[in-house]
N, C-alpha and C positions, 0 to 999 in steps of 0.2 A: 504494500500500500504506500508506505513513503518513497520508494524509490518509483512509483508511479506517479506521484504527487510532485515528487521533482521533475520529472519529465515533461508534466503538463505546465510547470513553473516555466522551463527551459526554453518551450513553446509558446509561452502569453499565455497560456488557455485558463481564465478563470476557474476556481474550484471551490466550493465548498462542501465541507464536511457533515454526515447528520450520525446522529449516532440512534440506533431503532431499540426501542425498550418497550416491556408490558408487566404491568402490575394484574397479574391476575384475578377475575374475570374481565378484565377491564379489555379493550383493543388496546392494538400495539401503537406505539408513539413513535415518532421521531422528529427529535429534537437537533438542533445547531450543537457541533461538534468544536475544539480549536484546535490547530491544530498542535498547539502545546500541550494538550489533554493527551491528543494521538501520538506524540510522542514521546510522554511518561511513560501512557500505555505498553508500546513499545520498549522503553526502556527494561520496564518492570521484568518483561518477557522474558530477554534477556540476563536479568539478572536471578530467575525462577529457572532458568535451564541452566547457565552456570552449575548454581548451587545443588539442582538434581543431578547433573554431569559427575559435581565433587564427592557426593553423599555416593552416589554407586560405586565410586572408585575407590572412594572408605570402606565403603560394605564389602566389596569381594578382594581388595589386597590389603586394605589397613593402614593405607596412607595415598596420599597425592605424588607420585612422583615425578621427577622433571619434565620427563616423556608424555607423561598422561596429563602433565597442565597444558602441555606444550599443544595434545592433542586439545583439548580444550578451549584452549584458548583461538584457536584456527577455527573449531567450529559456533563459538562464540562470532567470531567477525565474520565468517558467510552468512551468518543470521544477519549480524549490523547491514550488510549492503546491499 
């Protein structure tokens, strides 16, 4: 989504954001989005897979070593781009 949202930046193309919610029974809404919102969002992501990345690597060898941050960390930033 952000790296399409840049793209549409790159090109002029106006954009905005809505974000769809429902308080059940109620219909679904949707609401104005910012895009600083979409990218905490984002961030958050990022930093929720990290730390399930670390926690398995804890689980099955008992530590984080060089390699496996190393691998970590690689697939940490093909997520960021």
């Amino acid at each position: 989504m952000a790296k399409l949202l840049r793209e549409f930046d790159k090109a002029g193309i106006e954009t905005e954001l809505f974000e769809e919610s429902r308080y059940t029974p109620n219909p679904w809404r949707a609401e104005p989005m910012s895009r600083e919102y979409l990218k905490n969002i984002l961030q958050r992501d990022r930093e929720i897979t990290r730390q399930v990345l670390e926690d398995i690597e804890r689980e099955t060898v008992g530590y984080i070593s060089p390699d496996a941050k190393k691998d970590i960390d690689k697939e940490i930033s093909k997520i960021q781009k």
